[in-house]
MARBA-3410 file (N, C-alpha, C, O; in Angstrom, 1 decimal):
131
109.3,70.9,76.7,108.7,72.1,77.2,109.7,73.3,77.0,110.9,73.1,77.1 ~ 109.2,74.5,76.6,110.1,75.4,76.1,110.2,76.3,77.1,109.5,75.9,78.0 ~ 110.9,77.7,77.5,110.8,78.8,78.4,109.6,79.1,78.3,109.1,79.7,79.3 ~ 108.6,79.0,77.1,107.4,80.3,77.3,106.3,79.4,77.4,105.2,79.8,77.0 ~ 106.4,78.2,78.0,105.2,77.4,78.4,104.4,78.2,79.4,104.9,79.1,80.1
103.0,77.7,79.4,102.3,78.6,80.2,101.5,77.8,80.7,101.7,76.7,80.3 ~ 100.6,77.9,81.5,99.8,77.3,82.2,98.8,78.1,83.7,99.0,78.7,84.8 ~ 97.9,77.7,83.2,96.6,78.4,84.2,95.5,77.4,84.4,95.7,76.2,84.0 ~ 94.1,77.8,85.1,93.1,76.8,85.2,92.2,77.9,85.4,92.4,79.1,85.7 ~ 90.9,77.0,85.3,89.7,77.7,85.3,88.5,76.4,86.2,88.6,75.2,86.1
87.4,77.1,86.9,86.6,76.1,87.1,85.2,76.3,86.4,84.9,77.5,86.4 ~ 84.6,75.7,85.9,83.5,75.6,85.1,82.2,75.6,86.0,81.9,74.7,86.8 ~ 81.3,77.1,85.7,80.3,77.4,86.6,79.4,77.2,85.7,79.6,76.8,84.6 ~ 78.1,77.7,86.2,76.6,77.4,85.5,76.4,77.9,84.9,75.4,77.6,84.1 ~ 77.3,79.4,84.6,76.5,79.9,83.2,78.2,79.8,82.4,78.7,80.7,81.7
78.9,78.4,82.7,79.7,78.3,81.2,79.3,77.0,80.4,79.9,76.4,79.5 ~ 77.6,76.4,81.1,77.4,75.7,80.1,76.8,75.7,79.3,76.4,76.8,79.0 ~ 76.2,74.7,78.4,75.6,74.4,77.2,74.0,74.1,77.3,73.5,74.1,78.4 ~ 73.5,73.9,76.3,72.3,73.2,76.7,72.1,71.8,77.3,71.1,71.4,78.0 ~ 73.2,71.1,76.9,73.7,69.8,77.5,74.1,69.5,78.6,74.3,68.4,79.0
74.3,70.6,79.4,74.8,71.1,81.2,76.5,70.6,80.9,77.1,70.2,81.9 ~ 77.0,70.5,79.9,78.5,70.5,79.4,79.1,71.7,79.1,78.3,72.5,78.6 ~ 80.6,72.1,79.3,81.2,73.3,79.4,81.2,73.9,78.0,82.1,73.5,77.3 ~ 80.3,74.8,77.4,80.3,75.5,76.5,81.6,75.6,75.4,82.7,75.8,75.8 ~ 81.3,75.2,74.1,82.8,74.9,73.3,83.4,76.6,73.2,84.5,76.9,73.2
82.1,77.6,73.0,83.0,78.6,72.8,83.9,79.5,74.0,84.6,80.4,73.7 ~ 83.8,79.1,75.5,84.2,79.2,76.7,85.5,78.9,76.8,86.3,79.6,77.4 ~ 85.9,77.6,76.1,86.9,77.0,76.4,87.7,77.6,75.2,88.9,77.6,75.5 ~ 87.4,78.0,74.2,88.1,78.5,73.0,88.7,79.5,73.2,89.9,79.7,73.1 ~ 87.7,80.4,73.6,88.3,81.8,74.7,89.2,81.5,75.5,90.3,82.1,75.4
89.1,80.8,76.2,90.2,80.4,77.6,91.2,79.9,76.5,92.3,80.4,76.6 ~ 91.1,79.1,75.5,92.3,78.8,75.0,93.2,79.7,74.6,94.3,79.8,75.0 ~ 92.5,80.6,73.7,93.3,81.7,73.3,93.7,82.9,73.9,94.5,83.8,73.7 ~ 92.7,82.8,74.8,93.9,83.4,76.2,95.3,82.7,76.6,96.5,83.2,76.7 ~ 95.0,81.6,76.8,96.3,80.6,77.3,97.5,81.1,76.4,98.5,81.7,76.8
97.3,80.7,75.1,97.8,80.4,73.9,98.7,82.3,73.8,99.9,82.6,73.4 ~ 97.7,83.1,74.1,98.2,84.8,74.0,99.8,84.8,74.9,100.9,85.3,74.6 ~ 99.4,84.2,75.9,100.5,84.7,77.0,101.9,83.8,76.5,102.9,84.2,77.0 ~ 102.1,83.0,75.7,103.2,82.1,75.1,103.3,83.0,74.0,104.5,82.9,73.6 ~ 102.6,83.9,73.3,103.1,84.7,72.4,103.8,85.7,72.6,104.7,86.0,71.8
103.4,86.3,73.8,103.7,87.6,74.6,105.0,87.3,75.0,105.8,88.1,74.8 ~ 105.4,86.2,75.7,106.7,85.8,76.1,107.5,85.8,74.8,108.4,86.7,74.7 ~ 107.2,84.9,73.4,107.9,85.0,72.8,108.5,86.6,72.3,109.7,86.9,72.3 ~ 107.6,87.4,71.9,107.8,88.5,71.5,108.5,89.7,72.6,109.0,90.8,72.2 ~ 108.4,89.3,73.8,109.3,90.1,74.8,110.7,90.5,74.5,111.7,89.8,74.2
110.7,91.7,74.6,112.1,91.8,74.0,112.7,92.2,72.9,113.9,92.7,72.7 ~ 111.2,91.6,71.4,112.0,92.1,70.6,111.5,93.6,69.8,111.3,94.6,70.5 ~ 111.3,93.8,68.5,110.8,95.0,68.2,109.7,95.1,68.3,109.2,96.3,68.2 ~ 108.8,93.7,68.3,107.4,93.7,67.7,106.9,94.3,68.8,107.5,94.4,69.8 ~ 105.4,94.9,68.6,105.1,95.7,69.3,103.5,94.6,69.7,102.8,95.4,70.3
103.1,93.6,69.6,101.9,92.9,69.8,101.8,91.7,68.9,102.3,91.6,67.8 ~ 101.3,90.7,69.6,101.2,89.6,68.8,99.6,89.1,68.8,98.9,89.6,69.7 ~ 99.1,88.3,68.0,97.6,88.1,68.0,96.8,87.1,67.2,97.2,87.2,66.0 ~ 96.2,86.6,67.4,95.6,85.0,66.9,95.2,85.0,65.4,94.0,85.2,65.3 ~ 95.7,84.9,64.4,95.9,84.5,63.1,94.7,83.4,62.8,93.7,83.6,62.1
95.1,82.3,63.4,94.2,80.9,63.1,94.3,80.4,63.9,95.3,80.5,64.6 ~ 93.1,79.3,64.2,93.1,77.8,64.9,93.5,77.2,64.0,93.1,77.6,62.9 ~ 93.9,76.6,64.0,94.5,75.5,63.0,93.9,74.0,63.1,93.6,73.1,62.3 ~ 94.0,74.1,64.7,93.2,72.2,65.1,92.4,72.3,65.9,93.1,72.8,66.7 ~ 91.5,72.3,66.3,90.6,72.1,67.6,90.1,70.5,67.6,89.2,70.1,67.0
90.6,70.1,68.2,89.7,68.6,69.3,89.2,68.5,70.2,89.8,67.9,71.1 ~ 87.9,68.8,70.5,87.2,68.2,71.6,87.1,67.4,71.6,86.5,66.8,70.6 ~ 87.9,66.3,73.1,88.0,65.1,73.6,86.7,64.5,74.6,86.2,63.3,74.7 ~ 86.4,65.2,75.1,86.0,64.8,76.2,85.3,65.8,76.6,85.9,66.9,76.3 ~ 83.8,66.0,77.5,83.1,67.0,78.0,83.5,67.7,79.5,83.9,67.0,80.4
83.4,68.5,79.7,83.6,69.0,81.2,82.5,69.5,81.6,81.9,70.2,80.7 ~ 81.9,69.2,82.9,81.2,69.5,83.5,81.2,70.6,84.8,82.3,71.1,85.1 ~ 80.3,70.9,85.4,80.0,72.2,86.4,80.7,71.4,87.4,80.6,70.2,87.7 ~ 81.5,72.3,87.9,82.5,72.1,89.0,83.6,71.4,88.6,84.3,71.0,89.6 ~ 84.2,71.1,87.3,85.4,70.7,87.1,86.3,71.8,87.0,86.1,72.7,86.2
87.5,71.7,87.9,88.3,72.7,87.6,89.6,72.0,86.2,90.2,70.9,86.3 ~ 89.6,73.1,84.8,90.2,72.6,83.6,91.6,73.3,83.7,91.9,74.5,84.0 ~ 92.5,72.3,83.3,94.0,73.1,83.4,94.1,73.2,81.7,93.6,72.5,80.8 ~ 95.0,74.3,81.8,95.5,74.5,80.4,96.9,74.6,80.2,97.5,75.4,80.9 ~ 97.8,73.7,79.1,99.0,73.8,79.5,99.1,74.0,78.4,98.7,73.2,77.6
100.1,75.5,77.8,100.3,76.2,76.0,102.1,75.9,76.0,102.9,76.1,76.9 ~ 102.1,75.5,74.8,103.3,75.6,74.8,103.8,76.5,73.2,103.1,76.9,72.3 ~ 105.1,76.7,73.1,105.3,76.8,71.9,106.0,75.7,70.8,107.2,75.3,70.9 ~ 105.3,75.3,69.9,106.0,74.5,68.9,106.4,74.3,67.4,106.7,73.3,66.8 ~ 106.3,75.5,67.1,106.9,76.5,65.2,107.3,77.6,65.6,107.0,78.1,66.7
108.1,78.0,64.9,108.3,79.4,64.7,108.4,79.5,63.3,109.1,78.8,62.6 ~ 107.4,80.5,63.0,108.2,81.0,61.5,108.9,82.6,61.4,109.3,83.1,62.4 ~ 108.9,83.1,60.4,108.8,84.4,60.2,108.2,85.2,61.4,108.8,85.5,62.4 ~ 107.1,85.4,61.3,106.2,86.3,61.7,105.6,85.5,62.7,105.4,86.0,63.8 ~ 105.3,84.2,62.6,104.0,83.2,63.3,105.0,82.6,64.1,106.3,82.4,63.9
104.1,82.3,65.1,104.2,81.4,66.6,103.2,80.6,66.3,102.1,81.0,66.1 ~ 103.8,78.5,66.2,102.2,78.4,66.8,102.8,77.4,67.4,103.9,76.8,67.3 ~ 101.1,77.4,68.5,101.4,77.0,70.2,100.2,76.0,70.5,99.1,76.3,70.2 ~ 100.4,75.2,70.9,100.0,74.1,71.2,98.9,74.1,72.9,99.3,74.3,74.0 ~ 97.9,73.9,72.7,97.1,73.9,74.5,96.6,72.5,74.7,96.1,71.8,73.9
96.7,72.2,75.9,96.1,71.0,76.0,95.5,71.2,77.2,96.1,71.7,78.1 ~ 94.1,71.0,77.4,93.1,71.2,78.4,92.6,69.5,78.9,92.2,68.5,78.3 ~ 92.8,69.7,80.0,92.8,68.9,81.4,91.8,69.2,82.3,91.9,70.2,83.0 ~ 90.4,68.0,82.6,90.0,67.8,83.6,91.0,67.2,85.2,91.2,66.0,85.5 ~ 91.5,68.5,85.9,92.0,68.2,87.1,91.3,67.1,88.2,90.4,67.3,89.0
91.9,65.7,87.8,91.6,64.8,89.3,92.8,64.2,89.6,93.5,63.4,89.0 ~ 92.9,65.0,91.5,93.9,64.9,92.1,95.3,65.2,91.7,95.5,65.4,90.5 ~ 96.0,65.3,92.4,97.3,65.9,92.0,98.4,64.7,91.2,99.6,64.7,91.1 ~ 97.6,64.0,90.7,98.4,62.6,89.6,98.2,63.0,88.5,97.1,62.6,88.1 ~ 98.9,63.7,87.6,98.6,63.9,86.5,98.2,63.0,85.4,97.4,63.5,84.6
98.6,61.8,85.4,98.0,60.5,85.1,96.8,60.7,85.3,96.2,60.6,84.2 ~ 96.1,61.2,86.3,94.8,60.8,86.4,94.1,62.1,85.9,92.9,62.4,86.2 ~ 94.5,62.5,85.4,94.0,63.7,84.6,92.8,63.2,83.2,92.8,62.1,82.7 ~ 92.1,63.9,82.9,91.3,63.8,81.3,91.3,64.5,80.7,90.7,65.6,81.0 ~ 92.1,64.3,79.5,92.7,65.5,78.2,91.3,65.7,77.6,90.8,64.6,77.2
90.4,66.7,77.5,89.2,67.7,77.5,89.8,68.2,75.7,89.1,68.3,74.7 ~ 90.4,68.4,75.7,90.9,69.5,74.3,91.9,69.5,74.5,92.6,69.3,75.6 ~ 92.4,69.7,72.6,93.7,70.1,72.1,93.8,70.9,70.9,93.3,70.6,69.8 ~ 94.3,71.8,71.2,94.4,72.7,70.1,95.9,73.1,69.5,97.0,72.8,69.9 ~ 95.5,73.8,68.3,96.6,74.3,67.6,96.6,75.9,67.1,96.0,76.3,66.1
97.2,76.7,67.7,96.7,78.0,67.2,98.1,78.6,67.1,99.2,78.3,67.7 ~ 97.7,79.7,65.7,99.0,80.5,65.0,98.4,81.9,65.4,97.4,82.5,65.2 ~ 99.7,82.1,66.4,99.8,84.3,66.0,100.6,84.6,65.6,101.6,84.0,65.8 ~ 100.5,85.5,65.0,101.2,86.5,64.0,102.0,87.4,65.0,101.3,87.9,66.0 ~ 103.2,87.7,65.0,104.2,89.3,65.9,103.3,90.5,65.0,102.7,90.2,63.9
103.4,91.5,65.5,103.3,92.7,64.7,104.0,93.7,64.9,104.8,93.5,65.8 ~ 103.9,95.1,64.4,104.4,96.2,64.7,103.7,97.5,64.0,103.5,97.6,62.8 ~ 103.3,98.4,65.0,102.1,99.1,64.4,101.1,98.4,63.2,101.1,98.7,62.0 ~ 100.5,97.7,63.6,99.3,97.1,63.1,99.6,96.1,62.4,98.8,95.2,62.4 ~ 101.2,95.8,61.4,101.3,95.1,60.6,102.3,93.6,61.2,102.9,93.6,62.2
102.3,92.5,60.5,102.9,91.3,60.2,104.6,92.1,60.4,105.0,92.8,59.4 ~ 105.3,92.0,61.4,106.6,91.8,61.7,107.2,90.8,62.2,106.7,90.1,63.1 ~ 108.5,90.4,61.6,109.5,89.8,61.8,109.7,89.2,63.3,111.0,89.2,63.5 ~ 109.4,88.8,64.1,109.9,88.5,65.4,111.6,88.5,66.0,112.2,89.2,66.9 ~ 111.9,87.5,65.1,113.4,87.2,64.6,113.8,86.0,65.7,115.0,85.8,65.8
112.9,85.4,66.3,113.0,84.3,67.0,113.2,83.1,65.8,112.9,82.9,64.6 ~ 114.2,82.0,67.1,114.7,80.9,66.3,113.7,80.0,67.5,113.4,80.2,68.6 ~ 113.5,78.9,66.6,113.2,77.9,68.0,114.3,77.4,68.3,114.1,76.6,69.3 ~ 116.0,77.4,68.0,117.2,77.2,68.8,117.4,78.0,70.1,117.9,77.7,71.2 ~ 116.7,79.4,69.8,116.9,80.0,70.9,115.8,79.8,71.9,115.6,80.6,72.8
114.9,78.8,71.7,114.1,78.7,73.1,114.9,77.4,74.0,114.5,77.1,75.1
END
């Protein structure tokens, strides 16, 4: 786990589902890359860039369905750095009980943002030594 891990939850209401009464895949993608934003935001704190912002998914896995009234954890982390790009890792969690064990990994993703600076691809100048 690095400094700019993040982590939030959401509970799944009636109109985030599908026709399948399962949690809508585009709901959770949103929530991802929200998750996934705030790990960028951290990385880029501090330096010149002026915004950072979702480039690509790179992986999406849906594991497992969530249903109405499951509350889903999201836990982003950072695991690349390049030049310009962050990419950050989410793993979404059906919350049962406070045993993380007893959790059900729902999705996993892979998503790349780009730093920028007035509108363009900037340098960050992050090392992953320095997380």
């Amino acid at each position: 786990m690095t400094e700019h891990f993040s982590t939030s939850s959401f509970h799944v209401f009636p109109d985030n589902l599908n026709y399948g009464n399962t949690l809508f895949g585009g709901k959770l993608l949103a929530e991802i890359d929200c998750e996934a934003s705030k790990v960028a935001k951290s990385v880029i704190y501090g330096t010149a860039a002026d915004n950072a912002v979702t480039a690509r998914f790179e992986g999406v896995d849906f594991i497992a369905p969530a249903r109405q009234g499951n509350l889903v954890i999201m836990e982003a982390d950072l695991v690349k750095l390049g030049t310009t790009s962050m990419t950050i890792k989410v793993d979404c969690y059906i919350k049962i009980g406070s045993n993380k064990e007893r959790w059900i990994l729902i999705c996993s993703a892979i998503t790349i943002f780009v730093a920028l600076k007035n509108g363009k691809k900037f340098p960050h100048g992050k090392t992953m030594e320095q997380n």
